[in-house]
C-alpha positions in Angstrom: 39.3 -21.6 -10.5 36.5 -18.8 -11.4 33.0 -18.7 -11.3 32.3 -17.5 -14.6 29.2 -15.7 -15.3 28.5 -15.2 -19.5 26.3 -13.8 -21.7 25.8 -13.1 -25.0 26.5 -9.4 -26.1 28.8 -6.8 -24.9 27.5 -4.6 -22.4 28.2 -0.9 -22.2 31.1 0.5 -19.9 28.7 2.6 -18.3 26.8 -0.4 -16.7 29.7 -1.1 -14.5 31.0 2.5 -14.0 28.2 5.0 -14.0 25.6 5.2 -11.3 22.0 5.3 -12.5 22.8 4.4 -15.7 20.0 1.2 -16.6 19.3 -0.3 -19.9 16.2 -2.1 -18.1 14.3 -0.3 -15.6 11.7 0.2 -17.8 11.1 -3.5 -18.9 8.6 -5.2 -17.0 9.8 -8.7 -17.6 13.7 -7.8 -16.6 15.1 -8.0 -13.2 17.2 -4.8 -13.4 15.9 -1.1 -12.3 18.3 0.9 -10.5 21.3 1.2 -12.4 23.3 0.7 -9.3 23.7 -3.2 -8.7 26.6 -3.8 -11.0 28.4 -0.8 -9.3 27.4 -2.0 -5.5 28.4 -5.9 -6.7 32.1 -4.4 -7.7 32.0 -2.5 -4.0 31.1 -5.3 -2.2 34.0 -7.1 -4.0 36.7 -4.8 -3.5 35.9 -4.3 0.2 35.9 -8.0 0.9 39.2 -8.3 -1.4 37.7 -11.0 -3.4 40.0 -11.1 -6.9 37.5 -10.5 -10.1 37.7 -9.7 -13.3 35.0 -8.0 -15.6 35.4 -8.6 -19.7 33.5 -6.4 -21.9 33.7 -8.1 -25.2 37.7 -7.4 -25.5 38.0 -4.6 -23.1 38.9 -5.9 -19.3 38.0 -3.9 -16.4 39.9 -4.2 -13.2 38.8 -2.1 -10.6 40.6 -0.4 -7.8 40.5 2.5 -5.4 43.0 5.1 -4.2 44.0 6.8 -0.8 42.6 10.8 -1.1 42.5 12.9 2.0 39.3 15.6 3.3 39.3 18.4 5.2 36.3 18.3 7.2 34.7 21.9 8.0 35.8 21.7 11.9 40.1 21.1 10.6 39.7 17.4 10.6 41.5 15.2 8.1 39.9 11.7 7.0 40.6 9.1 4.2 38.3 8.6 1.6 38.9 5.9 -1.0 37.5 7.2 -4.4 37.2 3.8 -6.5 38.5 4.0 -10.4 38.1 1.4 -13.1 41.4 0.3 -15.9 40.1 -0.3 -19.3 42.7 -2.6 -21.3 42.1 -4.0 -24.7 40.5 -2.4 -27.8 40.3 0.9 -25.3 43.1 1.8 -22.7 41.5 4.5 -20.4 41.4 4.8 -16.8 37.5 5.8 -15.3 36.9 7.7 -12.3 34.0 6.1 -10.9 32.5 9.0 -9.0 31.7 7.0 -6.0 34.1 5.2 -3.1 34.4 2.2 -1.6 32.3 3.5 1.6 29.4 3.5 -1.0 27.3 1.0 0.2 28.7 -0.2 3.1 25.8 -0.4 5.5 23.6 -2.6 2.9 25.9 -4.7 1.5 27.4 -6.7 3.1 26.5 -10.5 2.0 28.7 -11.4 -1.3 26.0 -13.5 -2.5 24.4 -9.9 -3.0 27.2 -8.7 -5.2 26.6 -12.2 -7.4 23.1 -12.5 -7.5 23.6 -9.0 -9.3 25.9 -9.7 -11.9 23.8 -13.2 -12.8 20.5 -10.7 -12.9 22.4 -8.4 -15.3 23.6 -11.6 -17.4 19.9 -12.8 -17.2 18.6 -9.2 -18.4 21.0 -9.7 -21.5 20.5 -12.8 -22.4 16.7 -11.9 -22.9 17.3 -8.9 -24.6 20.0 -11.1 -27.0 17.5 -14.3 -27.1 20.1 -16.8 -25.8 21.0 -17.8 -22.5 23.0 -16.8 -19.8 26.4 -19.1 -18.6 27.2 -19.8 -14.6 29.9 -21.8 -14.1 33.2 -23.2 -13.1 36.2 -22.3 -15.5 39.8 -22.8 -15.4 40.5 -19.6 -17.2 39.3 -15.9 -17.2 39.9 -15.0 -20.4 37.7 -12.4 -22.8 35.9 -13.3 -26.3 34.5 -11.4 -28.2 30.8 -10.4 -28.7 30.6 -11.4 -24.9 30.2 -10.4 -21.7 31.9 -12.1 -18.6 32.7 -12.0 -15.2 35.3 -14.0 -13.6 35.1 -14.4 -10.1 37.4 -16.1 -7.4 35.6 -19.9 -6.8 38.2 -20.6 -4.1 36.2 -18.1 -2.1 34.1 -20.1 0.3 31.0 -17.6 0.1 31.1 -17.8 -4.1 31.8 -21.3 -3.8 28.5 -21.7 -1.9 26.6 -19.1 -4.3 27.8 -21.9 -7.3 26.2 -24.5 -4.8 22.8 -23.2 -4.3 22.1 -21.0 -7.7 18.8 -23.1 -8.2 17.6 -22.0 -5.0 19.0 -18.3 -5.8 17.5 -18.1 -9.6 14.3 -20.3 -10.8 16.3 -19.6 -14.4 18.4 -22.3 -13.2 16.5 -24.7 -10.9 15.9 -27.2 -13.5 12.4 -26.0 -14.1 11.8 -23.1 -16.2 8.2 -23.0 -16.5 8.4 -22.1 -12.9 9.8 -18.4 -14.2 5.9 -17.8 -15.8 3.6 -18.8 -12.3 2.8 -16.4 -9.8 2.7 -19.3 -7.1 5.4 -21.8 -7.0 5.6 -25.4 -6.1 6.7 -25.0 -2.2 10.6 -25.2 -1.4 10.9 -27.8 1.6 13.8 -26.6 2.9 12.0 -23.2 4.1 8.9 -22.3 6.8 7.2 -19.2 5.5 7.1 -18.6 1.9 10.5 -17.8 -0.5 9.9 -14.4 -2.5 10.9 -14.1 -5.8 11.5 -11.1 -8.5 10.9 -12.1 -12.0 12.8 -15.6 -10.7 15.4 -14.2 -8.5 15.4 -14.9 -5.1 15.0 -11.7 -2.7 13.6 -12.7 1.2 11.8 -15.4 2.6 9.2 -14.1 5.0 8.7 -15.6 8.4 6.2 -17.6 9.8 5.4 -20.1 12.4 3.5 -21.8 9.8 4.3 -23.4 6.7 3.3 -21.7 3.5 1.4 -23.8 1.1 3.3 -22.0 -1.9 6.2 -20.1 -3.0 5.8 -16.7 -5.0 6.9 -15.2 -8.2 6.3 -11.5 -8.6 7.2 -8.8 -11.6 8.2 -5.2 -10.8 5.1 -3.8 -11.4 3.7 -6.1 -8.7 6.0 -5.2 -5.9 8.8 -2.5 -5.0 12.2 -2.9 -3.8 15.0 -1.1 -2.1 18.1 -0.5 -4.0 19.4 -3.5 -1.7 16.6 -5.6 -3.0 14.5 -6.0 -0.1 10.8 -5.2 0.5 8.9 -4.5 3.3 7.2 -7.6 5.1 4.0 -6.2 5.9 3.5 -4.8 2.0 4.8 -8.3 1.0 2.3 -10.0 2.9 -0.5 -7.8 1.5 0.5 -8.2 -2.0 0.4 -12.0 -1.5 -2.9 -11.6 -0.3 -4.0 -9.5 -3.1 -2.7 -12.4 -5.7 -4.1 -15.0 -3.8 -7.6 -13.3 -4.3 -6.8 -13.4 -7.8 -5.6 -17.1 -8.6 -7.0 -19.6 -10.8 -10.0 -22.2 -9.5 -6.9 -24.9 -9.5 -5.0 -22.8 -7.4 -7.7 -22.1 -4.8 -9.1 -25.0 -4.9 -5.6 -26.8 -3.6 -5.1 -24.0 -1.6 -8.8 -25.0 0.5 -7.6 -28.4 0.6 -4.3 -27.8 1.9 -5.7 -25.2 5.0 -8.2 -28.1 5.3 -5.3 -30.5 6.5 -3.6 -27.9 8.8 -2.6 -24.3 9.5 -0.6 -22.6 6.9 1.2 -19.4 6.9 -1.6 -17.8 4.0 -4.6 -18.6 6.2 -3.6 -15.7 7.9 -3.6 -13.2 5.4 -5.6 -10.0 5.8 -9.1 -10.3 4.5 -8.4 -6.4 3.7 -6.4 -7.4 1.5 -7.1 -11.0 0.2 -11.0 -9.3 -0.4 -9.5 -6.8 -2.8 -11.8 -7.4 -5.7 -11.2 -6.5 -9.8 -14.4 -8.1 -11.7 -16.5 -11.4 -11.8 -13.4 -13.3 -12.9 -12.5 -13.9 -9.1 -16.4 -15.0 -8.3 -16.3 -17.6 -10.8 -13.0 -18.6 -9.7 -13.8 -18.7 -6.1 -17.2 -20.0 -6.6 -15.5 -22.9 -8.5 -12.8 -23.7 -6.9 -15.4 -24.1 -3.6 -17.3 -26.6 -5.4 -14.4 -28.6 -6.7 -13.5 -29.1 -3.0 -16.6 -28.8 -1.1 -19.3 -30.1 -3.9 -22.4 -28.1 -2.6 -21.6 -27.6 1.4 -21.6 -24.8 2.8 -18.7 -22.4 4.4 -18.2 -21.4 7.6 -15.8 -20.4 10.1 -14.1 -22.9 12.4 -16.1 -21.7 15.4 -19.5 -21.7 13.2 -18.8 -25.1 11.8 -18.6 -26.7 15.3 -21.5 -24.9 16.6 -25.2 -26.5 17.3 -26.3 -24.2 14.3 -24.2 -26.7 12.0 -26.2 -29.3 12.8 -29.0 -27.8 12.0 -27.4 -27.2 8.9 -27.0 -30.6 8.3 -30.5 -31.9 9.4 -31.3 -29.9 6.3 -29.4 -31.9 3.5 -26.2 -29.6 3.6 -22.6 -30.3 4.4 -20.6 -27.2 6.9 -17.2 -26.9 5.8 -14.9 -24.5 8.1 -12.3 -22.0 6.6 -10.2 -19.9 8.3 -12.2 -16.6 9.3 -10.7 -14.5 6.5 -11.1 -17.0 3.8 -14.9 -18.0 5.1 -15.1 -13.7 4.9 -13.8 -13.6 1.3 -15.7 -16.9 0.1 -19.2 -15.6 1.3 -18.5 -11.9 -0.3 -17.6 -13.8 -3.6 -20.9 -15.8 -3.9 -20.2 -18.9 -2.1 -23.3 -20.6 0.0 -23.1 -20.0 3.9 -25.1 -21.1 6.6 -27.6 -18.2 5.7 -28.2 -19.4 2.4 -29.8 -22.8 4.2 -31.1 -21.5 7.3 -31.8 -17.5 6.8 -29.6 -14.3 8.0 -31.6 -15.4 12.0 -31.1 -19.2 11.4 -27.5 -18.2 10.6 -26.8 -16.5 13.8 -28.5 -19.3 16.6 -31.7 -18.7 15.7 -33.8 -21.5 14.8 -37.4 -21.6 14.2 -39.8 -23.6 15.6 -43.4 -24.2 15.5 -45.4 -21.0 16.9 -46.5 -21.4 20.7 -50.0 -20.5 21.7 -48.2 -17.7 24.2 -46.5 -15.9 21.8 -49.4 -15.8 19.1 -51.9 -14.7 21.9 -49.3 -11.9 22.7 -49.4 -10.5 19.2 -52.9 -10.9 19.2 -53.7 -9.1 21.9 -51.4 -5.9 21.1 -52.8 -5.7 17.9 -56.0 -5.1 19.2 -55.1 -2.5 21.3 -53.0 -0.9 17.8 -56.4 -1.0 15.7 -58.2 0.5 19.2 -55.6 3.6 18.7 -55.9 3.5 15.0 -52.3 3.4 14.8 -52.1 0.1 12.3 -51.4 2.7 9.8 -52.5 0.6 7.1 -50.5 -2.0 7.9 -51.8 -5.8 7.4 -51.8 -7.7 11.0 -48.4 -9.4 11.4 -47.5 -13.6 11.0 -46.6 -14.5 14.6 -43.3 -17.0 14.5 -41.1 -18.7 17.4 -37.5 -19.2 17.2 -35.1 -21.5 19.8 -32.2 -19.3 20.7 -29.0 -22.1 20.2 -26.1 -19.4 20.5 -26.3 -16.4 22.7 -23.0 -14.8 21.8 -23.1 -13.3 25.5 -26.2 -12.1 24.7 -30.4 -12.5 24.9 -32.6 -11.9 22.2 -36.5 -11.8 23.5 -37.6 -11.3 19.8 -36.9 -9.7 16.5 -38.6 -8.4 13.4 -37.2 -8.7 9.4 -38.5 -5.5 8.6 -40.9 -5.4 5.5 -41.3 -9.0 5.3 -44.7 -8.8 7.8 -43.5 -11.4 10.1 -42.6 -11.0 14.1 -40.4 -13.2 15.9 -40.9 -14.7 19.7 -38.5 -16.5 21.8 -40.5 -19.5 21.8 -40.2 -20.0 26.1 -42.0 -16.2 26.4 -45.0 -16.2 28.2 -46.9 -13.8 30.1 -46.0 -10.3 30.4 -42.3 -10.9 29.0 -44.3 -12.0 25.9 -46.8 -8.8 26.1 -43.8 -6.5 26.3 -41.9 -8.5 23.2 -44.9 -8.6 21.1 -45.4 -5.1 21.6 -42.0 -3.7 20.9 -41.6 -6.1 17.2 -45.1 -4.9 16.2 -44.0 -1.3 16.7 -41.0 -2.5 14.5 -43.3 -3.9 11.8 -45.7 -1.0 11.9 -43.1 1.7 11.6 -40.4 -0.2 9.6 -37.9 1.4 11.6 -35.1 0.6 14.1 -34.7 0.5 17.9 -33.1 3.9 17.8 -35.0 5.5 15.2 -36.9 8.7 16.0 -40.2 7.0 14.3 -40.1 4.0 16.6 -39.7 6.4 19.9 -42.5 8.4 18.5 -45.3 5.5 17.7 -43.6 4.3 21.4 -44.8 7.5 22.8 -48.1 8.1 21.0 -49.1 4.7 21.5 -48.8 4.9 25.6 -51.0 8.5 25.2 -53.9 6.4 23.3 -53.9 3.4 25.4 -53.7 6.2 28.5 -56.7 8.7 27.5 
């Protein structure tokens, strides 16, 4: 028995016996780009001495090699094994291949490589001839005309088991076609991390501890492969993130749900990449696809959305909903209501305001009368005195703060005293100047300020 492997249209003698030589590497929407797989396939074969046959229309090519000897440049005498192709039928020629059967050795080594070529090529065809490509069993290996076909042993356990699984090798053939037109696929249980795929063939599965809530379908302008057909992991995972960033509101919206229920392998993407932003397109979707989920609560990180700030949060009407820190990242650069948009940028970050104590509004008071002493108000209106309850510290103290330009100072509302004297004075400084802690304004007003209070 044979696996035969069909398609409509008689392919050129070069494909199978010139290196480089590639009817599709410009074609975005074929799987073919190197011009070598056909010639690595017949390698792989011959070195593994698995019987094939190769019909081009009525021409059959049967492949072999020969026993040449090299003088190295230090005496030395080796074999070499120069491969050369017998063309029978309408043209009787033998080919020297230009390559030997060394070619390739250290790559290719699975067989299911060598198949998974020759179906690609058949593939490529059939979509340039608008028909459809053949895999399967057959009792003869015979040629026809108008046709291309490779016969290849099926008593061969490897090829037996490549017959087996060629849905799981090719979406052409996994009994779902519309598959072949989606970047993200429906997930394949039998796998952890998520199954790669080149314009619907099969070419790594990335690993992961955790399972990946989809499957993905990429075109060659989307990713690049060796001439072995594997990418690198890292620019894989990247590229992922970058289409993720990109999917529909349906798509994101399941995607939310599903890292809602449990880790998965694409809530740790790189917010690097899964931020990569083209236009308002991925707003809307990401603005949309939050609502569909969430309605109008709020995102967070996990750590935010179990913090005392949440419930604040929710005293206010709003629901906290915890994504994982990249997403929460991505989600609140593409529009989509955080903590700050309920409690402010301060609320956000632990702290809380409360109603103004009599210490901290004397404080402010007081230094302001010793500004408009110095005549170092510089126009500036008197500030609004405000209290805040510090609820996270994040290993940290704040005694007060100032949101420079909205004429407002901020004390811890337990300040009394002189703590409170020395606050008030340094966030009045702040509203006065409009400047920063390190600022060279702030140090000078600092500076001329002790002079006039001194004198």
């Amino acid at each position: 028995m044979f696996l035969k492997i069909e398609n409509q249209g008689v392919a050129p003698l070069e494909a199978f016996t010139v290196l480089g030589d590639s009817g599709s590497r410009h074609r975005d929407g074929l799987i073919g780009q190197f011009g070598s797989g056909n010639k690595h396939g017949i390698n792989l074969l011959l070195r593994k001495n698995i019987p094939f046959k190769i019909c081009a229309g009525l021409n059959t090519l049967k492949f072999y090699v020969e026993v040449n000897h090299v003088t190295e440049a230090d005496g030395t005498v080796r074999e070499s094994y120069p491969v050369k192709c017998r063309v029978t039928g309408k043209i009787n020629r033998t080919i020297d291949c230009g390559w030997t059967l060394e070619f390739g050795a250290l790559d290719w080594t699975d067989t299911r490589m060598a198949l998974r070529e020759f179906v690609s090529n058949a593939l490529d065809c059939a979509s340039i001839m608008d028909s459809e490509a053949v895999v399967e069993p057959s009792a003869t290996n015979k040629a026809k005309a108008n046709t291309t076909r490779i016969y290849v042993d099926l008593d061969n356990p490897e090829v037996a088991e490549f017959h087996r699984e060629l849905g799981k090798h090719f979406l052409h053939f996994s009994g779902d076609r519309s598959q072949l037109d989606k970047k993200f696929l429906k997930k394949n249980p039998e796998s952890v991390g998520p199954r790669i795929y080149l314009n619907g063939v099969f070419i790594s599965e990335i690993k992961s501890q955790y399972p990946s809530a989809y499957d993905y379908n990429f075109s060659k302008s989307d990713i690049r492969i060796d001439e072995a057909r594997n990418s690198d992991e890292y620019a894989l995972k990247a590229r992922i993130a970058q289409q993720v960033n990109k999917a529909d509101k349906e798509t994101l919206s399941s995607l939310f749900r599903t890292m809602a229920e449990g880790d998965v392998f694409e809530a740790h993407l790189d917010d690097f990449y899964l931020g990569y932003s083209e236009g308002s397109d991925q707003r809307d979707n990401w603005t949309g696809a939050w609502e569909e989920f969430a309605g109008d609560a709020v995102v967070a990180t996990q750590e935010l959305a179990s913090s005392p700030i949440a419930s604040h949060v929710k005293a206010k009407g709003r629901e906290v909903v915890a994504l994982p820190d990249s997403f929460a990242k991505v989600a609140q650069s593409m529009g989509v209501d955080t903590m700050a948009a309920v409690l402010g940028s301060q609320g956000a970050t632990g702290k809380v305001e409360v109603p103004t104590t009599d210490a901290a509004f004397n404080a402010v008071q007081e230094v302001w009368g010793w500004v408009e002493a110095a005549d170092m108000t510089f126009g500036k209106p008197r500030p609004v005195t405000k209290c805040f309850k510090q609820l996270m510290d994040g290993e940290g103290e704040t005694l007060g703060y100032c949101v420079l330009g909205s004429g407002e100072v901020h004390i811890r509302e337990d300040l009394a005293g002189k703590l409170a004297l020395k606050t008030a004075i340094e966030e009045v400084a702040h509203h006065i100047t409009g400047s920063t802690d390190c600022s060279r304004d702030f140090q000078n007003f600092a500076f001329d300020m002790i002079v006039e209070l001194c004198l």
